[in-house]
C-alpha positions as CSV (number, residue, x, y, z in Angstrom):
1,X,-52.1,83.2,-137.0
2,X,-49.1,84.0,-134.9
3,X,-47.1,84.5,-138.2
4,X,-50.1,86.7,-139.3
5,X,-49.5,88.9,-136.3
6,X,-46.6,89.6,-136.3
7,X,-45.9,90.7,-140.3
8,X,-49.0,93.1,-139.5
9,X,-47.1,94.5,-136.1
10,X,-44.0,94.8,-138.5
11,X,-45.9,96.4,-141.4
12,X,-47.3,99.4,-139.1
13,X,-43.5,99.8,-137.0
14,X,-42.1,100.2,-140.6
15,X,-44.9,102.8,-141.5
16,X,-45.1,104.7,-138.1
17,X,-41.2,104.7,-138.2
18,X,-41.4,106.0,-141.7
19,X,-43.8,109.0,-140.5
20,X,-41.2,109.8,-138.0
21,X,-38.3,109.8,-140.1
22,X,-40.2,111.6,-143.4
23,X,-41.6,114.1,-140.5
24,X,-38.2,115.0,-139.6
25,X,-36.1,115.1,-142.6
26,X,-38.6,115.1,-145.7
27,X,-38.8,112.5,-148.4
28,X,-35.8,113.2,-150.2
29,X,-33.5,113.1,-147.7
30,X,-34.8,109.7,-146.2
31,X,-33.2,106.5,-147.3
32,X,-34.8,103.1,-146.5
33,X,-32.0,102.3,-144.2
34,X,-33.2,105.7,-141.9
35,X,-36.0,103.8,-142.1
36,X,-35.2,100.5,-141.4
37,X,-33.0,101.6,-138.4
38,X,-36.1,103.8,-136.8
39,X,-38.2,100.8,-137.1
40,X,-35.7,98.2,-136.1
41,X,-36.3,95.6,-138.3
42,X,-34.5,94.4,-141.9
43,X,-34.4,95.4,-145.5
44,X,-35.9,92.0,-146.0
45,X,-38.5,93.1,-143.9
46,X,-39.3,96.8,-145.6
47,X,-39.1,94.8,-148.9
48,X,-41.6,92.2,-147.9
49,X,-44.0,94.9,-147.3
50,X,-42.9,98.0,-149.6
51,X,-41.3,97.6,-153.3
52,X,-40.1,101.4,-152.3
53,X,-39.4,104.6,-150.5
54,X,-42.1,106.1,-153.0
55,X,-44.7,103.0,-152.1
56,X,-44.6,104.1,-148.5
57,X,-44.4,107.5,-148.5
58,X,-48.0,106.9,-150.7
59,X,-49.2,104.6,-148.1
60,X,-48.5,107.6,-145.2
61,X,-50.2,110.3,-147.3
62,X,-53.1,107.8,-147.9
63,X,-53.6,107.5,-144.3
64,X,-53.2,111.0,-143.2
65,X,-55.7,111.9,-146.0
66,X,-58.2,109.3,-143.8
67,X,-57.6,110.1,-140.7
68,X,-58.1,114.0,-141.5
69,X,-60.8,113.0,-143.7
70,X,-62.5,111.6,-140.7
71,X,-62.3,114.9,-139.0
72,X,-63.7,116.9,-142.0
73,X,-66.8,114.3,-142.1
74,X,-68.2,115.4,-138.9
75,X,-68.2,119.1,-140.0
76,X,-70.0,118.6,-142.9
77,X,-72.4,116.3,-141.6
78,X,-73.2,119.5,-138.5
79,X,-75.7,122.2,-139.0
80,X,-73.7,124.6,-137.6
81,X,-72.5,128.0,-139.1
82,X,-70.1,127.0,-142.1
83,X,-68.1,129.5,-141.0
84,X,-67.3,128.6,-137.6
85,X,-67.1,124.4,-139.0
86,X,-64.3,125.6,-141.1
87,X,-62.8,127.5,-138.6
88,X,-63.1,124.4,-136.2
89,X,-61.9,122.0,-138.5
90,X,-58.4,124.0,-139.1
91,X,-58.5,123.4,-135.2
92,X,-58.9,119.9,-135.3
93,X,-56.5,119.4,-138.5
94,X,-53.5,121.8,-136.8
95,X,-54.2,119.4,-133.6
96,X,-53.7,116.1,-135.7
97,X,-50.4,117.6,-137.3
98,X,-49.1,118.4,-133.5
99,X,-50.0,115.0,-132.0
100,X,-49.9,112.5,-135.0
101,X,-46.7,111.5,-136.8
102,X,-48.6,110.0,-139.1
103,X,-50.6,113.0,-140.5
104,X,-47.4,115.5,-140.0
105,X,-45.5,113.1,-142.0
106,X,-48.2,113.1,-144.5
107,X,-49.0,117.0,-145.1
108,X,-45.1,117.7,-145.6
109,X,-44.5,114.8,-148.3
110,X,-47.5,116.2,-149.8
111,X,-46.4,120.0,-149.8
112,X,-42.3,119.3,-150.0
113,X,-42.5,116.2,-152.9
114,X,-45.2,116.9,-155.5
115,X,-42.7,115.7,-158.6
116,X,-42.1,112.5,-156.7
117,X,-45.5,111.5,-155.4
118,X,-47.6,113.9,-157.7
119,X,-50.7,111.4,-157.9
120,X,-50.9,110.8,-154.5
121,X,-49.6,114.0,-153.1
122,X,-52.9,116.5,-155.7
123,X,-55.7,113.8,-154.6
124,X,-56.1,115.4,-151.0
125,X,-55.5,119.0,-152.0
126,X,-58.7,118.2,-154.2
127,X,-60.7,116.9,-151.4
128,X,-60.2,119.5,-148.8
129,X,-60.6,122.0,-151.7
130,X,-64.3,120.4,-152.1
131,X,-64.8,119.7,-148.8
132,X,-64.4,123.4,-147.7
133,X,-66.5,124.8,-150.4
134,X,-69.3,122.6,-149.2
135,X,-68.8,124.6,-146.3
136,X,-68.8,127.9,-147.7
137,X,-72.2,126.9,-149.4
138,X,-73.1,126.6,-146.3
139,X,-72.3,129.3,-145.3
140,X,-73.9,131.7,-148.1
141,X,-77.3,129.8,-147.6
142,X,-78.1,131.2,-144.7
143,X,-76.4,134.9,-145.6
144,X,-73.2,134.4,-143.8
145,X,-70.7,135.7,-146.7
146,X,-70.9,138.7,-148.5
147,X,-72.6,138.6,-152.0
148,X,-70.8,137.9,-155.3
149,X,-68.1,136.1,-153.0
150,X,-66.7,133.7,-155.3
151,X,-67.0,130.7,-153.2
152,X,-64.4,128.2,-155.7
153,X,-61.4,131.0,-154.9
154,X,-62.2,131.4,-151.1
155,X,-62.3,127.7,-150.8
156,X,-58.9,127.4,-152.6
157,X,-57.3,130.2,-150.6
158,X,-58.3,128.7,-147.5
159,X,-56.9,125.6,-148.1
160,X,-53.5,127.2,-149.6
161,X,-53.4,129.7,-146.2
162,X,-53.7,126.5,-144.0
163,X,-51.1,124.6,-145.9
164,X,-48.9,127.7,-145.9
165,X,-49.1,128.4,-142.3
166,X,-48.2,125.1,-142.0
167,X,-45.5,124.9,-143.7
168,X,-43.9,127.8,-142.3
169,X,-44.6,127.0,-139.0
170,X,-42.9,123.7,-139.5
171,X,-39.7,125.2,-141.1
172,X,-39.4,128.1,-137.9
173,X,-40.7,126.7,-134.6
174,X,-41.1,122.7,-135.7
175,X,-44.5,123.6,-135.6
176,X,-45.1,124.9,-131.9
177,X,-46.4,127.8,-133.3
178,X,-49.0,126.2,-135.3
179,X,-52.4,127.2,-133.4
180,X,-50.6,131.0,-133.0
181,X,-50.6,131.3,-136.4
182,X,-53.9,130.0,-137.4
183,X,-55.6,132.7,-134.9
184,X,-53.6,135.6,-136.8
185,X,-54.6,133.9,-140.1
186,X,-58.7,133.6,-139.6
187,X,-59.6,137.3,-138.9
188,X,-57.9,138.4,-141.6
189,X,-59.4,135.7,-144.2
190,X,-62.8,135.9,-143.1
191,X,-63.0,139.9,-142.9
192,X,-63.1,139.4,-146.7
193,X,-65.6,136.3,-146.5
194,X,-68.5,137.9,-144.1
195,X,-71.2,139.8,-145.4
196,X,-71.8,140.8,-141.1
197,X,-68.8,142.7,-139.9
198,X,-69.9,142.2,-136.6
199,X,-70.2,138.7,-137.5
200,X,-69.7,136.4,-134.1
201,X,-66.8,134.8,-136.0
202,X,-64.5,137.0,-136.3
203,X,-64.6,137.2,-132.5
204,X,-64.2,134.1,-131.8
205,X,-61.4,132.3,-133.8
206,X,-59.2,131.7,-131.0
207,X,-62.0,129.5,-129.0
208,X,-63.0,127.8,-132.4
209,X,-59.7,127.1,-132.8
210,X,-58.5,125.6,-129.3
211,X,-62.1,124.3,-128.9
212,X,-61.7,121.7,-131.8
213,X,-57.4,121.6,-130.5
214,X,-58.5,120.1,-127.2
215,X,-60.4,117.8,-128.4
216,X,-57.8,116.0,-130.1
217,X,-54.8,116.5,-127.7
């Protein structure tokens, strides 16, 4: 049992070091030693464990893709307005990627290393892609969105302005500026989503967004 213990304990140092280390440099630029010198522990040990640098970068996008997904459950199980859930969940998701190596690991091997992890790296883009046009149903239900929005390309660009902002946030300010940037990006998006101009969303993505933040930090 003891034994037991401890190869889980050295199982998640490897991964959390590996989140750390992929977070910081990206996938390419990480050997296993980076790795094996963040977590402290052997080759032997990574090996016993891993087969490869590409088996645990999988295993990191895996679990950011569940621990976001967790997130994105509660929002589609509300019955709140599907435009304020998506709005809140961007708050929640930018919050993760601030506070949890784990998923900020996860969303840049998935942006920075689709020809190396291509399998694992599409699957999630799928998801949210689904999961927010759920949303946007929603949404258009109950009269939220303007008619004849096509609700498969507002889902897609929602997900690619997230991912975007995200990425560029990462490369300038490491991404401090990540909840700044995602109250610029809303009003603009969802001008071109509401059927309501004076829709109560547009004026209040910033509380959305640092409602769902706070939650998480």
């Amino acid at each position: 049992m003891a034994q037991q213990q401890r190869a889980t304990e050295t199982k998640e140092a490897l991964i959390n070091a590996a989140a750390v280390v992929f977070g910081r440099q990206g996938y390419r630029a990480t050997t296993l030693r980076d790795i094996t010198r963040e977590a402290a522990v052997t080759q032997g040990a990574l090996y016993f464990h891993f087969d490869s640098k590409q088996e645990l970068a999988e295993e990191i996008i895996r679990r950011q893709h569940t621990m976001s997904s967790g997130a994105g459950a509660s929002f589609l199980a509300s019955t709140e307005s599907g435009l304020s859930s998506i709005v809140r969940l961007s708050g929640e998701l930018a919050a993760q990627v601030l506070t949890q190596p784990v998923v900020r690991a996860g969303l840049r091997l998935s942006t920075e290393s689709a020809d190396d992890l291509a399998g694992a790296a599409a699957a999630p883009y799928r998801d949210w892609i689904g999961a927010c046009r759920i949303l946007l149903e929603r949404a258009a239900a109950v009269g939220e969105t303007r008619e004849g929005l096509d609700l498969d390309a507002a889902a897609e660009l929602v997900i690619s302005s997230f991912t975007g902002a995200q990425f560029v946030s990462a490369a300038l300010t490491g991404s401090e500026d990540l909840l700044e940037r995602l109250e610029r990006m809303w009003p603009v998006l969802l001008e071109g989503f509401v059927r309501d101009p004076d829709h109560p969303v547009l004026s209040s993505t910033s509380d959305l967004i640092y409602q769902s933040a706070d939650r998480v930090a």
